[in-house]
Each structure stands twice: as structure tokens, then as C-alpha cells.
ZADO-1210 file (C-alpha; in nm, 4 decimals, padded with zeros to 6 digits):
<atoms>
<atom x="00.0000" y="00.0000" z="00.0000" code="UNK" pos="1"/>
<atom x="00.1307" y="00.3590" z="-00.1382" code="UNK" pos="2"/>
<atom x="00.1749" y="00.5974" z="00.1551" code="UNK" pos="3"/>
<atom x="-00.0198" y="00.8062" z="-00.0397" code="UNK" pos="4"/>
<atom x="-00.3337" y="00.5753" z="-00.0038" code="UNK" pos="5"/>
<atom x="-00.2257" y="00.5043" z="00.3790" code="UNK" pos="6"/>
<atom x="-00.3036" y="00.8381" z="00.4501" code="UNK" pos="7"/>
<atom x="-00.6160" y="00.8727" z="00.2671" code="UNK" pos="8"/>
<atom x="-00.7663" y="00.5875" z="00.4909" code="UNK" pos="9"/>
<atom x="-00.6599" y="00.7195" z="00.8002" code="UNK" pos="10"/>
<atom x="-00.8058" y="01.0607" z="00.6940" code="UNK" pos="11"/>
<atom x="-01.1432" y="00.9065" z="00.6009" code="UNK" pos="12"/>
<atom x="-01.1174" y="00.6910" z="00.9027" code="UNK" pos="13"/>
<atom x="-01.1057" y="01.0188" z="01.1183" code="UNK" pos="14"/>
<atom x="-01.3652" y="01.2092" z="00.9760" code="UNK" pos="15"/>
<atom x="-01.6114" y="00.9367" z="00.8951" code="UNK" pos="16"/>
<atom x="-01.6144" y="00.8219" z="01.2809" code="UNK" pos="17"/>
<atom x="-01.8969" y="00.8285" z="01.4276" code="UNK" pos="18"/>
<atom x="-01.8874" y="01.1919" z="01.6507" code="UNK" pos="19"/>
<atom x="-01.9536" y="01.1855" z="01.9828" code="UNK" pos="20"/>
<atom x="-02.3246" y="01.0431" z="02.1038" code="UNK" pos="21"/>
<atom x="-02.5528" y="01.3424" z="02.1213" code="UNK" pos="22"/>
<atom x="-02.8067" y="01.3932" z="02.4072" code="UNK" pos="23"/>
<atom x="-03.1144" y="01.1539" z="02.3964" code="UNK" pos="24"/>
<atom x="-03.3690" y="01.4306" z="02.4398" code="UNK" pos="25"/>
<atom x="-03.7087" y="01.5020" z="02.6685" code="UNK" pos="26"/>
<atom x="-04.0142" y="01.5692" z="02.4356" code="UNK" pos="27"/>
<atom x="-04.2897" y="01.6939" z="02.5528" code="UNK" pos="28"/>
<atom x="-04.6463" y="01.6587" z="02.3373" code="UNK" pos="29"/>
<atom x="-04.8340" y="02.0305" z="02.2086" code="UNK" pos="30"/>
<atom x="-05.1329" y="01.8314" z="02.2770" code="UNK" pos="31"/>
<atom x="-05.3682" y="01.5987" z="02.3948" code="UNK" pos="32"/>
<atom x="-05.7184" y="01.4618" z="02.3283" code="UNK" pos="33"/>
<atom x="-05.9822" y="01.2587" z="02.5337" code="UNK" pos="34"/>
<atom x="-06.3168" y="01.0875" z="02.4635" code="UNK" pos="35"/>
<atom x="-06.3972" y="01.1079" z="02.8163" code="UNK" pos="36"/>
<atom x="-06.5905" y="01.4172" z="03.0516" code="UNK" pos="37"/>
<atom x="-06.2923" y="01.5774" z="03.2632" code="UNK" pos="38"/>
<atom x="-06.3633" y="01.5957" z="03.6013" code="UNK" pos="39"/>
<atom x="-06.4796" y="01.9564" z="03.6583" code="UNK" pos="40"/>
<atom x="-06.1917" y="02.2317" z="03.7244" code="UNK" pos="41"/>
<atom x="-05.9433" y="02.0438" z="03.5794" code="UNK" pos="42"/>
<atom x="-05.7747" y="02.1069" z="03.2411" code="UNK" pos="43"/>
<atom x="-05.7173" y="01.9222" z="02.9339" code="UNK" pos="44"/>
<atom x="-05.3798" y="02.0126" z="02.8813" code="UNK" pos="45"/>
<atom x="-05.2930" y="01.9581" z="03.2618" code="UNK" pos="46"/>
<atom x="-05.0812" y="01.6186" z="03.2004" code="UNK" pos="47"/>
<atom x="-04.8548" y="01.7463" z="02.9148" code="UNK" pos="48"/>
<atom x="-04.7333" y="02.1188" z="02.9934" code="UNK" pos="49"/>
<atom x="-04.5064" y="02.0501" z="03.2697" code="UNK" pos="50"/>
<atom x="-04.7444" y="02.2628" z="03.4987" code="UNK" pos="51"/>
<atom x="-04.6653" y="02.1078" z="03.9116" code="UNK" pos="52"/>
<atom x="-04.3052" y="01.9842" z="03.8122" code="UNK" pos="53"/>
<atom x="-04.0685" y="02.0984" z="04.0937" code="UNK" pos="54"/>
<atom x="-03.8014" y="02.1050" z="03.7640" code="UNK" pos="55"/>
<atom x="-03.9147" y="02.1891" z="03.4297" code="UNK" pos="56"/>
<atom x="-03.6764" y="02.1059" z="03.0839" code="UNK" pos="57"/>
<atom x="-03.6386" y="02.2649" z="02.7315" code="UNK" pos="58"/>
<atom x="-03.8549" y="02.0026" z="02.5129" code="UNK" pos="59"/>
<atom x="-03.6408" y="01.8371" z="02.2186" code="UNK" pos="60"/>
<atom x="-03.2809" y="01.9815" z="02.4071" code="UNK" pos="61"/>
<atom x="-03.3081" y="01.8568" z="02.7764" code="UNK" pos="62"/>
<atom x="-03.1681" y="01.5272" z="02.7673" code="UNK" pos="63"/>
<atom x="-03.4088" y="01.2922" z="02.9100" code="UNK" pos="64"/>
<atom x="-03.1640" y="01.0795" z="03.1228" code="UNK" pos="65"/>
<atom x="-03.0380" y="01.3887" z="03.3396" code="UNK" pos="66"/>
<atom x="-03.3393" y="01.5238" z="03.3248" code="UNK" pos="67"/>
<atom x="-03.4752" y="01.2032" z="03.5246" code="UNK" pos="68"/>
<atom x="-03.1434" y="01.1670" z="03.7393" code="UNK" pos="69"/>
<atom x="-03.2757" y="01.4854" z="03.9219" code="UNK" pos="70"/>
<atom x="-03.5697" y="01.3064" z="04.0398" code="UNK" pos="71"/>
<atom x="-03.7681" y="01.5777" z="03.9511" code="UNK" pos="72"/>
<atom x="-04.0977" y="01.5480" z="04.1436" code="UNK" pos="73"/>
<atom x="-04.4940" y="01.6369" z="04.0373" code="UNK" pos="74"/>
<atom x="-04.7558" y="01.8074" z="04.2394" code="UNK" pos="75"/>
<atom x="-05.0594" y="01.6206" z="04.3193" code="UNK" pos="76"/>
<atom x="-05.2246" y="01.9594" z="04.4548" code="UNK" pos="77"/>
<atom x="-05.4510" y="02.1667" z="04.2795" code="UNK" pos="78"/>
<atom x="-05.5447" y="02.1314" z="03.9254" code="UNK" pos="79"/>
<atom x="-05.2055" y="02.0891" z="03.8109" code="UNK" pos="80"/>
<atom x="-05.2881" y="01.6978" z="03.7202" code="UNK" pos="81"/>
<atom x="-05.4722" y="01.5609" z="03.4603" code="UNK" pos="82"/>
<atom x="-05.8502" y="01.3705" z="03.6101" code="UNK" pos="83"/>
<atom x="-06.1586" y="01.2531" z="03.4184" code="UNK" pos="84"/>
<atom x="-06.4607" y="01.2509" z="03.5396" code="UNK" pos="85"/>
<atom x="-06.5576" y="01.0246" z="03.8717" code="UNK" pos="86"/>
<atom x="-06.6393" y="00.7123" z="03.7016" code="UNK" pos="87"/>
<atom x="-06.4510" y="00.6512" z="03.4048" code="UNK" pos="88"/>
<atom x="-06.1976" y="00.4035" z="03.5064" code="UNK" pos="89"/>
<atom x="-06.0969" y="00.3539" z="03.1112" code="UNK" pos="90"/>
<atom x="-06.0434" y="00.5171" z="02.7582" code="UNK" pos="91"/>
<atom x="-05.7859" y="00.6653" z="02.5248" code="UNK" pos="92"/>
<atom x="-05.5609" y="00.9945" z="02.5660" code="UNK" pos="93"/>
<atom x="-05.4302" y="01.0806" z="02.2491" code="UNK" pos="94"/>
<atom x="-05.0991" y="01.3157" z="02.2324" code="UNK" pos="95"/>
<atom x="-04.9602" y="01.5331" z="01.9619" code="UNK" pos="96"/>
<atom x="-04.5996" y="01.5375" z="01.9735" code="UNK" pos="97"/>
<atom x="-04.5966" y="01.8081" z="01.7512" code="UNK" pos="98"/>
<atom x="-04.3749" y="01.6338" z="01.4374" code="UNK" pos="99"/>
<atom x="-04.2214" y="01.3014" z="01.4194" code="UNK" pos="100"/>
<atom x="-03.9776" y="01.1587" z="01.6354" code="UNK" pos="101"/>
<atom x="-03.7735" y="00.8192" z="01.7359" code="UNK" pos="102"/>
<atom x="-03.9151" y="00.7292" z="02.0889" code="UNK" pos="103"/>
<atom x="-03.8052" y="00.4471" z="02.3324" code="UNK" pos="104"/>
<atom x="-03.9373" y="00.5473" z="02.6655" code="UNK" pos="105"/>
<atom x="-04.2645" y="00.7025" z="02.8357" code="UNK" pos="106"/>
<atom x="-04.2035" y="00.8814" z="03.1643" code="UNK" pos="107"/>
<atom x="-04.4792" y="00.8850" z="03.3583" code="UNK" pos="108"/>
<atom x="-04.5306" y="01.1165" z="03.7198" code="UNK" pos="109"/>
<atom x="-04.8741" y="00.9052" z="03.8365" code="UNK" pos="110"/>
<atom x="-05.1392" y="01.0515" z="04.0390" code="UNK" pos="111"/>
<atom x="-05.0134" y="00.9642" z="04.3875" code="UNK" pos="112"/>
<atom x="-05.3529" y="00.9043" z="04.5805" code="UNK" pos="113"/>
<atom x="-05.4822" y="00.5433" z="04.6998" code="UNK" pos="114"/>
<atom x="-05.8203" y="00.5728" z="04.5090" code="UNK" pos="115"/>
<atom x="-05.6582" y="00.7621" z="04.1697" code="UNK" pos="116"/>
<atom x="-05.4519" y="00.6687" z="03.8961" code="UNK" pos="117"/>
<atom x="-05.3396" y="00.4395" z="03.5938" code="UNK" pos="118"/>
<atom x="-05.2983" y="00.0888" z="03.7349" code="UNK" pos="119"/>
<atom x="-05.2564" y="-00.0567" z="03.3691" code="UNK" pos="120"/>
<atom x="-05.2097" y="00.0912" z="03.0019" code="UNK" pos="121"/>
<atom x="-05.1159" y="-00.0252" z="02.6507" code="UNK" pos="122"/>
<atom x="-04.9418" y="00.1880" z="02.4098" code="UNK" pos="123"/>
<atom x="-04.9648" y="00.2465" z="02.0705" code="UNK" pos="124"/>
<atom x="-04.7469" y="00.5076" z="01.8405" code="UNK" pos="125"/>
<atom x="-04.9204" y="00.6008" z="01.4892" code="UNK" pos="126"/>
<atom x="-04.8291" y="00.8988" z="01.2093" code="UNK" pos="127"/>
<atom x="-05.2027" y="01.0112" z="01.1743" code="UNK" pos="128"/>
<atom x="-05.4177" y="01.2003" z="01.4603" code="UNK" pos="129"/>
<atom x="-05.6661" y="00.9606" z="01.3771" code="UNK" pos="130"/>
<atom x="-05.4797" y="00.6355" z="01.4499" code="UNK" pos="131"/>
<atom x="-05.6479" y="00.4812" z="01.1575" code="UNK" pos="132"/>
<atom x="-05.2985" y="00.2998" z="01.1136" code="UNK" pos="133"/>
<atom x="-05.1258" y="00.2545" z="01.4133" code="UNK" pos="134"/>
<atom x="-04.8842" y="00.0039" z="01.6414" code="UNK" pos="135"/>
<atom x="-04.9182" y="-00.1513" z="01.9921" code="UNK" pos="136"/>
<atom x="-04.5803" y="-00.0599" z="02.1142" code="UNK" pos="137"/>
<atom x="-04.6894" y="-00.2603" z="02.4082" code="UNK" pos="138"/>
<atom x="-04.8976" y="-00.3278" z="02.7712" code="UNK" pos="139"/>
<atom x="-04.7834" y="-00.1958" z="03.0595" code="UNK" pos="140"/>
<atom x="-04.8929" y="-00.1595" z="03.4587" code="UNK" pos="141"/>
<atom x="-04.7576" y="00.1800" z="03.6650" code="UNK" pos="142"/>
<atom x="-04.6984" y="00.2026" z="04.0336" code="UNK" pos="143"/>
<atom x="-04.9319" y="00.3528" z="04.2202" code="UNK" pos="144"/>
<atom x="-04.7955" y="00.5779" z="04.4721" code="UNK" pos="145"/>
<atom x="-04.4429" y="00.6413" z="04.3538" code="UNK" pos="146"/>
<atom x="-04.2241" y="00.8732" z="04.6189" code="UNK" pos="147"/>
<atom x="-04.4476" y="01.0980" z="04.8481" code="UNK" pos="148"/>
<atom x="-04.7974" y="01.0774" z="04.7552" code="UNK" pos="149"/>
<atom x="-04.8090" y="01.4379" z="04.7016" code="UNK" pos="150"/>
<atom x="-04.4612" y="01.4589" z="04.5379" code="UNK" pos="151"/>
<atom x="-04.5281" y="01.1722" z="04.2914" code="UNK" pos="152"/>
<atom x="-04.1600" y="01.0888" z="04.1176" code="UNK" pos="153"/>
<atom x="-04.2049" y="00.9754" z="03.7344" code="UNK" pos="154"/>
<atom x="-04.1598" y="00.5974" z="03.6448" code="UNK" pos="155"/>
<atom x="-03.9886" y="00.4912" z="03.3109" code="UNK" pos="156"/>
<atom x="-04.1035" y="00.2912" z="03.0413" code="UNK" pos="157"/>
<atom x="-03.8935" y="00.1633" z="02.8349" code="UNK" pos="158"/>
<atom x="-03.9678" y="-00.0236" z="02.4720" code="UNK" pos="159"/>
<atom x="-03.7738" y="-00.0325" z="02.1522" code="UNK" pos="160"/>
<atom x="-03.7054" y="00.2616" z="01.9470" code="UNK" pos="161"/>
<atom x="-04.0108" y="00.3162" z="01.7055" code="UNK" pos="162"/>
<atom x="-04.1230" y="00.6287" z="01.5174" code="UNK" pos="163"/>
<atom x="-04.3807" y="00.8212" z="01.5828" code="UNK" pos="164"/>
<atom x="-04.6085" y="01.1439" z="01.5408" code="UNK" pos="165"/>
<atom x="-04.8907" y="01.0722" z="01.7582" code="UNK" pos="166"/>
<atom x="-04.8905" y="00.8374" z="02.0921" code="UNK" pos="167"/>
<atom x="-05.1830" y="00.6834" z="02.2358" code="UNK" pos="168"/>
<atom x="-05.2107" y="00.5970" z="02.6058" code="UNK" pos="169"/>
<atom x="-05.5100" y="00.3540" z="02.6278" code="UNK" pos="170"/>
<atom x="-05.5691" y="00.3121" z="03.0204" code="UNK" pos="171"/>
<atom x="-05.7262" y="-00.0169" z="03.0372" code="UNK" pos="172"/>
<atom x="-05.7697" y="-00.0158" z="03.4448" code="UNK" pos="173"/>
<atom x="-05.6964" y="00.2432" z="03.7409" code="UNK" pos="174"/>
<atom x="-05.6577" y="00.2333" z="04.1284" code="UNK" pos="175"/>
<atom x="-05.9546" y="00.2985" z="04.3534" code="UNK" pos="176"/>
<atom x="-06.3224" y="00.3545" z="04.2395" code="UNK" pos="177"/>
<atom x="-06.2847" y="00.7366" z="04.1320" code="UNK" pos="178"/>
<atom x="-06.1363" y="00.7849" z="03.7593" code="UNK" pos="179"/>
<atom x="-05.8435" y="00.8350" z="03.5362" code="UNK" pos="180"/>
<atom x="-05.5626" y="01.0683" z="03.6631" code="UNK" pos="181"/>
<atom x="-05.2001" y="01.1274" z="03.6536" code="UNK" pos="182"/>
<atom x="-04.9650" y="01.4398" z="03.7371" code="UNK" pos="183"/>
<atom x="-04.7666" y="01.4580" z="03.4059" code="UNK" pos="184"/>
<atom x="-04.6196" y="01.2373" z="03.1015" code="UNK" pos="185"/>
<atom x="-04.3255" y="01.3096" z="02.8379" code="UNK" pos="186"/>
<atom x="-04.1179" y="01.0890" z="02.6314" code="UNK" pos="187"/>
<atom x="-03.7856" y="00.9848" z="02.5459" code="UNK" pos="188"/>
<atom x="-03.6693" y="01.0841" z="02.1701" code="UNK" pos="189"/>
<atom x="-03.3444" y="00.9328" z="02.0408" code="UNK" pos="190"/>
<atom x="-03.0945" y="01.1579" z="01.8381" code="UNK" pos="191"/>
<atom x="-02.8877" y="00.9808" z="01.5511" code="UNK" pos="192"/>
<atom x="-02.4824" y="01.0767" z="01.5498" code="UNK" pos="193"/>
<atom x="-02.4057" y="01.2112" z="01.2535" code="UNK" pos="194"/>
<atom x="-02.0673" y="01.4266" z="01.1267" code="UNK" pos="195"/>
<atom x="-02.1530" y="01.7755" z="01.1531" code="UNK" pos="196"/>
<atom x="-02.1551" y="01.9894" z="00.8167" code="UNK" pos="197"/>
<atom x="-01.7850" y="02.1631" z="00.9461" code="UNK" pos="198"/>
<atom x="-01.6571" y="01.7789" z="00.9790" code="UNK" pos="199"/>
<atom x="-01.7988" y="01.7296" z="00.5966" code="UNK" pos="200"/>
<atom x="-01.6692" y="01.9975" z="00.4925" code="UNK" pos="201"/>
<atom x="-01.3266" y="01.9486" z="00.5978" code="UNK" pos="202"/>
<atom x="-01.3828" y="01.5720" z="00.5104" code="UNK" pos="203"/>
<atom x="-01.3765" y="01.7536" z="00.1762" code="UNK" pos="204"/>
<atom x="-01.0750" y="01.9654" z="00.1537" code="UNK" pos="205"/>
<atom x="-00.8682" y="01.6815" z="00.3066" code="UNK" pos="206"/>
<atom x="-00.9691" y="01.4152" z="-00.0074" code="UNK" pos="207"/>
<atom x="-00.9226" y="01.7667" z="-00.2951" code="UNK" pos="208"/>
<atom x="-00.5515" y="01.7695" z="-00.1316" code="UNK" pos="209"/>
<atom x="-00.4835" y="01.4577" z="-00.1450" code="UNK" pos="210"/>
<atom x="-00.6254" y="01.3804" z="-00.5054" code="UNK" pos="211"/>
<atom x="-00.3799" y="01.6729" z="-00.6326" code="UNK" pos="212"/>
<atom x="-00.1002" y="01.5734" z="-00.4290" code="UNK" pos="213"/>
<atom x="-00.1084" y="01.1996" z="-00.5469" code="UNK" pos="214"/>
<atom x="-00.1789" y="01.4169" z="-00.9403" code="UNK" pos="215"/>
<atom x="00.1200" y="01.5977" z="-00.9252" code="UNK" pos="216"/>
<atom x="00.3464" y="01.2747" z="-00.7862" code="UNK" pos="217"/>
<atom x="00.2219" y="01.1287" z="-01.1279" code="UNK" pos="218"/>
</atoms>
């Protein structure tokens, strides 16, 4: 092998490395839809806008696993949580994450009273508001008082990377006799490592010189 070609390899070998891993990060949904009467007072939006988390994050930059090594809590008071009517112990939440996205974990900060919140749930990820097409990621049972119950901490889900635009949360069962509620959920987006444009670039220059450096040796 030419030294010529010996140091073209190592060059490509350099640049074409894979850079170093980038932050996995928190994503939060822009919205959410029920089928189901809200118990009255509380909002829609309550479970997905980070409203009664002692720590809030930057959705899409925050990186989920720091973000969760804080231990960040929710606050069952008030109507920071998310509650259907008394009575409905099961139905569908829809959320909007707003564009499309590799996901691989659900965090969710449970409603931390005996007689509330999601005992069991099945997910399913789709790329149409209407899930008319969509994929059961898979079934899953929460914790029911998780940390203080009025300082719920969030429990992970984990499940293998699939993409997504719109998540479904079906709640198939809660805890007590009163409904379906929960203090906050957010999810776990995965960020590919790719060269940056400046590491192209110079991927560039570095293959011109040598091409006209092994021309002119001919």
C-alpha cells in the first residue's frame, strides 16, 4: 500500500467516525385529546405542559436521562394533574408530539392518591391524529404511589425505538373507584450521530488535497 493511499484511509477513518453520542432528548407533546368528561376544574392540557413539576426542561434539548437523574418530582395539589370525570376508570388519551420523532421510553409522574390513577395501560405510536394505522408498542402496569404521595416521582417505560407522530395511552384499568388521573407524562426521543456539516466539509478539503497531491506525484 502507497503511503499516499495510507493516509487517505486514516483521513477518512477520522472524519467518517462516528462523533460523539448526542443527548437523547425530553419531548414533551403540544397536545392531547380525550373521549372522556374531565372531572370539573381540571384542564385538558394539565398532564402534558409541565405545569406542578418541581423542575421543568427545554422540550427536544433537555436530555431525558439527566433530566430524570434529578428526580424531579410532580404536584398532586390543585389542578395541576390531569382527572376525568368520577367514574370513568378507562379510555384513550391521544398526544400530539408536535412532528415526528424516534421514541423508546414514556415517563410517567402518576397521580399519587390510593383511590386515583393508571394501574394498567397499553401503548400504541401512529403517524395520523386519527390512528387509523397505528402500532401496539406494548402493555404496561404503573406504580401507584411512587415517592411521596403528594410529590409523585415519574416511572420509566422503556420499549424499543419506534417512530412516531402521535402516541396513544389507552388506560385499560386504574386504582380505587374514582377515575383516570395522573400528574404529568413526556417521552424519550433518540438523536442519531451524525458528522456535523464543518466535519464534511473538511472531510472535503482533506480528499481535494490529497487527489492533487497523489496528481502531481504522477
Amino acid at each position: 500500500m502507497t503511503r499516499t493511499k495510507s493516509m487517505y484511509l486514516a483521513l477518512l477513518a477520522v472524519l467518517l467516525s462516528p462523533m460523539a453520542a448526542l443527548a437523547d432528548p425530553i419531548i414533551e407533546p403540544v397536545s392531547v385529546s380525550v373521549t372522556f368528561p374531565l372531572f370539573p376544574g381540571f384542564l385538558l392540557n394539565s398532564g402534558n405542559d409541565q405545569s406542578g413539576l418541581s423542575a421543568g426542561y427545554t422540550s427536544g434539548v433537555t436530555d431525558f436521562d439527566t433530566y430524570i437523574a434529578l428526580n424531579p418530582t410532580h404536584d398532586n395539589g390543585g389542578n395541576t394533574t390531569f382527572a376525568s370525570e368520577s367514574g370513568v376508570f378507562s379510555g384513550a388519551l391521544d398526544f400530539d408530539l408536535g412532528g415526528t420523532f424516534i421514541l423508546q421510553s414514556l415517563a410517567l409522574w402518576n397521580r399519587g392518591f390510593a383511590d386515583q390513577g393508571i394501574a394498567t395501560f397499553d401503548l400504541y405510536f401512529s403517524d395520523d391524529a386519527g390512528f387509523v394505522s397505528s402500532s401496539l408498542i406494548g402493555s404496561f402496569g404503573a406504580t401507584a404511589i411512587l415517592g411521596d404521595p403528594n410529590a409523585t416521582l415519574a416511572e420509566v417505560f422503556g420499549f424499543a425505538p419506534t417512530m412516531a407522530s402521535f402516541v396513544r395511552i389507552d388506560v385499560t384499568s386504574v386504582y380505587g373507584g374514582c377515575c383516570i388521573s395522573f400528574g404529568e407524562v413526556a417521552f424519550e426521543g433518540i438523536v442519531a450521530s451524525v458528522p456535523e456539516p464543518g466535519t464534511l466539509a473538511l472531510l472535503g478539503i482533506g480528499l481535494f488535497g490529497m487527489g492533487l497531491a497523489r496528481r502531481r506525484k504522477v
